[in-house]
N, C-alpha and C positions, 0 to 999 in steps of 0.2 A: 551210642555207637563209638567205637574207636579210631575215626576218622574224627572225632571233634574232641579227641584230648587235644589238651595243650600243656606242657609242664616245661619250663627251663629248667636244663639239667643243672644250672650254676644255682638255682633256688635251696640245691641241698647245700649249706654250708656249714662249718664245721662241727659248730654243736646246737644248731635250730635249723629251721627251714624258713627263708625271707623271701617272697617273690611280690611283682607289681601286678594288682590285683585289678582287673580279668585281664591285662599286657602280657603277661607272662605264665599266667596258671587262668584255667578256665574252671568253672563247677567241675567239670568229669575230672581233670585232673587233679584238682583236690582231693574227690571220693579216692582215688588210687590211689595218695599219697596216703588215708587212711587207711586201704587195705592193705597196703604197702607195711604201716605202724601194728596194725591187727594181726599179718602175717607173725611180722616179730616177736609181739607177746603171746601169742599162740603158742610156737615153738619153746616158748621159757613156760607157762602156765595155760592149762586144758581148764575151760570153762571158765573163761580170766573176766573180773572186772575191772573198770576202767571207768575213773573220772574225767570228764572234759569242764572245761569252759570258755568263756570268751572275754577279751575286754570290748569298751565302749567305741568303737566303730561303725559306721553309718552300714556297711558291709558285712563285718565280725560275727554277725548271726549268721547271714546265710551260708559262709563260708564255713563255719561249726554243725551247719544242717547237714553239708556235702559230705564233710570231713567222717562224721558220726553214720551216715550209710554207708562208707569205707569201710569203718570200724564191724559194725552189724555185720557185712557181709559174711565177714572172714568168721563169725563165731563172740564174738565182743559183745558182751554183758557193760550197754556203756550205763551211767549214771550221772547226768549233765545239772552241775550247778547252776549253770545261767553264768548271768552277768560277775566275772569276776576280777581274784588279779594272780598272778602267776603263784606267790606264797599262798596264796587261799587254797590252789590246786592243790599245792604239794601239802599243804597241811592236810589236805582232805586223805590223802592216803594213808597218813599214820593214823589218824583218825576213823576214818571208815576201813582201813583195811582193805583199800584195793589192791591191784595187782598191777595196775598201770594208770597213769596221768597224760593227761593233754592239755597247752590250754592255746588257745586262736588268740594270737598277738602280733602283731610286730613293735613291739614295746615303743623306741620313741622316733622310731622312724616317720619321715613325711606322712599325713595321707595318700591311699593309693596303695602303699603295702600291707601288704596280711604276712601271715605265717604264725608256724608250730613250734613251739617248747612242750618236751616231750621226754618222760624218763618210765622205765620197768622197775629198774631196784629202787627202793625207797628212798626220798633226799637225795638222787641222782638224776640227771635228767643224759638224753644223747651226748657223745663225745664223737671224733672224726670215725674213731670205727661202728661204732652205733649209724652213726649219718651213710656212710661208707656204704653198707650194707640196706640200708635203706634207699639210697638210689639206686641200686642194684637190681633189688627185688621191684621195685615202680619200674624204671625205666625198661623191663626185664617182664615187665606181669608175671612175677611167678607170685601168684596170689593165692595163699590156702584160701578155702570156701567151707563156708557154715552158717548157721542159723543164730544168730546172737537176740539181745532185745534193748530197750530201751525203756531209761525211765527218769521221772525228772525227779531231781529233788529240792523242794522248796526251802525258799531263808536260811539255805546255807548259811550265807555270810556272816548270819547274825552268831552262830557256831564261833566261827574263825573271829570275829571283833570281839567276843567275850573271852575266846582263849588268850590274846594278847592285853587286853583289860585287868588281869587277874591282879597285878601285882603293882598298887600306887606308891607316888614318891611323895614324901615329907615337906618340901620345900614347892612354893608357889612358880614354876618356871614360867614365863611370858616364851608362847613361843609361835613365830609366822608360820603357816602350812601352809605352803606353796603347792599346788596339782596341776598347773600348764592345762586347766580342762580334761585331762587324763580321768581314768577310771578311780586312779586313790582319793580322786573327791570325797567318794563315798564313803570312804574307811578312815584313812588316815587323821581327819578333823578328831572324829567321835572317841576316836579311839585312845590318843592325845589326851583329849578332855578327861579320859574316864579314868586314865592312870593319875590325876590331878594339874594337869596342864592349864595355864592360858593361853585359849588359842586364839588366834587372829588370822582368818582367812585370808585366802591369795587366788583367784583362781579358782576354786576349788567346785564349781556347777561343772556339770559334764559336757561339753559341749566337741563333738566329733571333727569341728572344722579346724579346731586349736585356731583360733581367733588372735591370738596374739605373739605364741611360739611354741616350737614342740613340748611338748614335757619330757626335758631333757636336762638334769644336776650337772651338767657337764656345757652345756650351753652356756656360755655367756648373757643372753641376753635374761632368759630366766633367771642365773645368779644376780643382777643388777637389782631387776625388780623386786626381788627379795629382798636386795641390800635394801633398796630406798625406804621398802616399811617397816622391816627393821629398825631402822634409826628413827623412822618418824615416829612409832610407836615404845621406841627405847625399851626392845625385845630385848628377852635375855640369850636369843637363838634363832636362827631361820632354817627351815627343814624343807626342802624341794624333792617331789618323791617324781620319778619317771612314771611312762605312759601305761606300765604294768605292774610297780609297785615294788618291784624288786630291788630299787635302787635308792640311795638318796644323795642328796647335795646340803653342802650345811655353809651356812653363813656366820659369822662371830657378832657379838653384841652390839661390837664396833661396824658392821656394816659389811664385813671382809668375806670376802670365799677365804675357807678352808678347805686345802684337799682331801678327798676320804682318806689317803692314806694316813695322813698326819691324823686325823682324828681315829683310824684306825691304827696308830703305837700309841696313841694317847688312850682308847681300851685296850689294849696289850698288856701294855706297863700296868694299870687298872688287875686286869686279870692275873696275871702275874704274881701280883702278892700274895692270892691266896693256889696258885697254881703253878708252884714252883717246877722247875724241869720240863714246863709245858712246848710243844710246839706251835709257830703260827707261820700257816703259808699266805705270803702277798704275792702279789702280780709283777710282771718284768716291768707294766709300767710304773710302779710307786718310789717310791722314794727310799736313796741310801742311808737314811737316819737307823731303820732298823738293824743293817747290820753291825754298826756297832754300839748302841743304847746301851748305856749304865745300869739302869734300871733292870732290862731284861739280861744283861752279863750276869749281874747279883744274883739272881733268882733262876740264873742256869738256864735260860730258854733260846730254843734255838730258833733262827727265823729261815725258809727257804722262799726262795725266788722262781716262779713256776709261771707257767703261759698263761698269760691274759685266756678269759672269758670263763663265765660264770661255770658251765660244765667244767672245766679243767679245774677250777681251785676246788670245786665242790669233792671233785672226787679224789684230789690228790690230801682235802683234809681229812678224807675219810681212811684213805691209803696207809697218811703218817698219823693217825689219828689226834689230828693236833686239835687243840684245843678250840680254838676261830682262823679265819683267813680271810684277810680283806683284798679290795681290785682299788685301783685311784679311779675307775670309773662311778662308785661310790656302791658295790657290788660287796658285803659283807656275810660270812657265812660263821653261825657260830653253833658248835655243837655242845652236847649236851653235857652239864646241865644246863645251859643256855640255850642251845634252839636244839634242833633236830638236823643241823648239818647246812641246809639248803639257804637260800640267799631272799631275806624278806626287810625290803627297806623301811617297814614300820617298825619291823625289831628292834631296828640297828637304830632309830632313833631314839625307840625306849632305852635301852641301852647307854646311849651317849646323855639322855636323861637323868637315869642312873648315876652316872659318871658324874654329872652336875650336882646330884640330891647330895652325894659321898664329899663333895668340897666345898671349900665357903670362899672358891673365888669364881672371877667369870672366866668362860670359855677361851676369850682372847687370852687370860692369863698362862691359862693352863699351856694354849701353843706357846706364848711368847717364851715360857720355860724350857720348850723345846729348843737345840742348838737351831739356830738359821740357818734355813735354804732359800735359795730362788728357785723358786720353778715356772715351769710354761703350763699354760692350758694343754689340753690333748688338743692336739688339730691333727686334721685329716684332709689332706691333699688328694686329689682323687686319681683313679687309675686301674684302669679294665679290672675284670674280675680273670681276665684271661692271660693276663699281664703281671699282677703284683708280684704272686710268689717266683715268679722270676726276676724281677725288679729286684728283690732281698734277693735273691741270690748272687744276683751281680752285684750288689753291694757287700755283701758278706765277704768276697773275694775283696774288693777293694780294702776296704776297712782291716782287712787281714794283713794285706801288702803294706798298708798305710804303717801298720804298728811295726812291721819289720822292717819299714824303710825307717824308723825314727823318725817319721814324719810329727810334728807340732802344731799342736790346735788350741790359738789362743796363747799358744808358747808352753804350751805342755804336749809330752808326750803320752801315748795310747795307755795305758796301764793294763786293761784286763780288757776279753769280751766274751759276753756271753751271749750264747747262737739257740737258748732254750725253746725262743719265740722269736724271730727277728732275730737284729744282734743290737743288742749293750752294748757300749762301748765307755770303758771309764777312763781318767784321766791322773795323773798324780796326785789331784788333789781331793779327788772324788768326786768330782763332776760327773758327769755323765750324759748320753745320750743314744735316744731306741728310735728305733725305725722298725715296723716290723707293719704286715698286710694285716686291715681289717677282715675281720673272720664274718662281718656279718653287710659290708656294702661295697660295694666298687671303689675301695681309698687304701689309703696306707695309713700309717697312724704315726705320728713325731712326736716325743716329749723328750725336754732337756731339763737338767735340772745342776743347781752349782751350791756348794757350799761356800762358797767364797767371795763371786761378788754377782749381782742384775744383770753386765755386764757379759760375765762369763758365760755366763745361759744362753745369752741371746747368741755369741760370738759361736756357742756349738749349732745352734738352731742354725746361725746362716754357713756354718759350713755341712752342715747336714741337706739345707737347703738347695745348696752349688753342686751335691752330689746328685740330687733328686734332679735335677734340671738338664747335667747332663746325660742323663739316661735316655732325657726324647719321652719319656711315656710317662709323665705325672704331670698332671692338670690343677686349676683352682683350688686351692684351699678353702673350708669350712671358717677356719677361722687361722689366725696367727699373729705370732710377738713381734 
């Protein structure tokens, strides 16, 4: 009956759907958010298939049960892998040749939340106008009607671990696999192993409670426990995949986080020699090293600076048809002939694998070659979902004023900003610092970064900080410098 939906409308968010699972979305409203997805691919292809699946959530099935009579309703030819991780999805459509993907995640969020990643054109998944239109049509029931069917299909996965398996490396790597309990238990070990790895588990049993922390490369605490087995088993590498596999987090031999970005110019420059005049798109929150890198000047490659989240780099690498495009969230996307576009954090570690088998030094070396920066962890300060993008807005103004009063931060003036996502804000010396809304929780997001001293990083964060404070509407920090 339609007296017992429940959908929050703030669940559509920019490029997935997040809601707190039954708080916020009920079973009926689920079903509607998939008639809602069915409508859509209807209107693009008549008689359309469509792969689902789910990750490991005590929940995440029955919510894919709901989701999939959404789909049926409308005409939807679905074909449900089971248990999987978001790349396994998207492989399945170059693969099988569907016409649309789903899969039931909320990748490293708390327990409690569900939600949809969701794409029609292949290696794409929703963007704000994709989402835009889809709360439109839910919220709106304008829902085409049809007769679709269903059908399962077995040991997928064993498909998708053999297609990343294909191609071993030379040299013996010792490497920690990390999975916070997460669904990449079941893949990312074997997978490692088969391209010729030593792997040394972390985690890696499935277990729905995450017992000791999210599966999240961007967490702190997870990066720790990586470091410590790392050192204690004098790994050559630590690999931390997120709660749906699309991500990863990497640690140095030495025990150290490294940010994706930085190991994303360190495959750049990699890629580069043999892909001169290439493009690579990163995210507004990584790092200034790439725009002026030697390596990629030499070789003619341009870098562009584009919004944070995995839909947005996905589809702006396909746009400029660049080569790869990495997120400092540890979200990397590499086309072809390297991947097929989309964001798969087993890839990205065969890859930086790769990267290791081609040199005879270690990992720490290869950063330490890189010019220094300091940077911050991402932290996220929280702050309504009703609230943030107006928060950036009042900040965008200030931060504007700021640079045309000559205003000094840390004793340097504003130098540039950029409003792509948030706003940038650089400094004479290339410093920098982003504030812009989380697209997928109730926070905002800070990172600062300095090429010049520990100091200077911290010295933007607290006046990034002083800014957020007086606005009155930003809460608790996740974490911070």
């Amino acid at each position: 009956m339609d007296s017992s939906i429940k959908i929050d409308p703030l669940g559509f968010r920019e490029y997935d759907a997040r809601w707190l699972y039954p708080k916020n979305i009920n079973n009926q409203g689920i079903k509607n958010v998939g008639r809602g997805f069915g409508t859509q691919i209807i209107k693009k292809n008549k008689n359309p298939r469509v792969t689902v699946g789910h990750d490991y959530r005590s929940y995440s099935e029955e919510v894919k049960k709901n989701f999939i009579k959404g789909l049926i309703s409308t005409g939807c030819n679905v074909e449900d892998i089971g248990l999987c991780l978001s790349p396994t999805i998207y492989f399945s459509q170059f693969d099988l040749n569907t016409d649309a993907v789903a899969m039931i995640t909320a990748s490293h969020n708390e327990n409690g939340w569900t939600g949809i990643k969701m794409g029609i054109e292949k290696g794409l998944t929703h963007c704000f106008e994709e989402m835009k239109e889809l709360k439109e049509i839910v919220l709106n029931k304008k829902f085409t009607e049809g007769e679709g069917s269903y059908k399962k299909i077995k040991n997928y996965n064993i498909k998708y671990i053999n297609h990343l398996s294909k191609n071993k490396i030379n040299k013996k790597i010792k490497a920690v696999v990390a999975c916070g309990n997460g669904t990449a238990g079941i893949f990312a070990p074997t997978i490692l192993k088969n391209i010729g790895c030593e792997v040394i588990e972390l985690d890696c049993n499935l277990d729905f409670n995450f017992p000791k922390y999210n599966p999240n490369p961007e967490d702190m605490k997870m990066l720790n426990e990586i470091s410590k087995v790392v050192k204690n088993n004098n790994a050559d590498i630590g690999f931390g995949f997120d709660g749906d596999g699309d991500r990863v987090g990497i640690i140095d031999n030495n025990g150290n986080e490294i940010f994706a970005d930085k190991i994303g110019l360190l495959i750049a420059r990699n890629i580069s020699y043999q892909n001169k005049n290439s493009k690579f798109i990163v995210d507004i929150k990584s790092t200034g090293l790439f725009t002026n890198d030697k390596i990629l000047k030499k070789n003619n490659c341009e870098t562009i600076y584009w919004k944070t989240g995995h839909s947005y780099i996905k589809r702006k690498v396909k746009e400029e048809n660049a080569i790869a495009g990495f997120e400092k969230s540890g979200h990397f996307f590499f086309n072809e002939p390297l991947g097929y576009g989309y964001d798969d954090g087993i890839n990205s570690a065969i890859q930086i694998c790769y990267l290791l088998d081609n040199e005879n030094i270690k990992i720490s070396d290869l950063i330490n070659n890189l010019p220094k920066t300091f940077q911050s962890p991402t932290m996220a300060p929280f702050c309504n979902d009703n609230e943030k993008y107006l928060v950036i807005d009042e900040l965008k103004l200030k931060i504007n004023n700021l640079k045309k009063n000559n205003t000094r931060i840390d004793g340097l003036l504003i130098k540039d900003i950029l409003t792509v996502n948030g706003i940038r804000f650089s400094l004479e010396d290339d410093s920098w610092g982003l504030i812009r809304a989380s697209s997928n929780k109730p926070s905002l997001v800070v990172v600062t970064e300095s090429p010049t001293s520990d100091n200077r990083k911290k010295e933007i964060f607290y006046f990034i900080d002083m800014l957020l404070k007086e606005t009155g509407k930003v809460g608790k920090y996740d974490q911070k410098i």
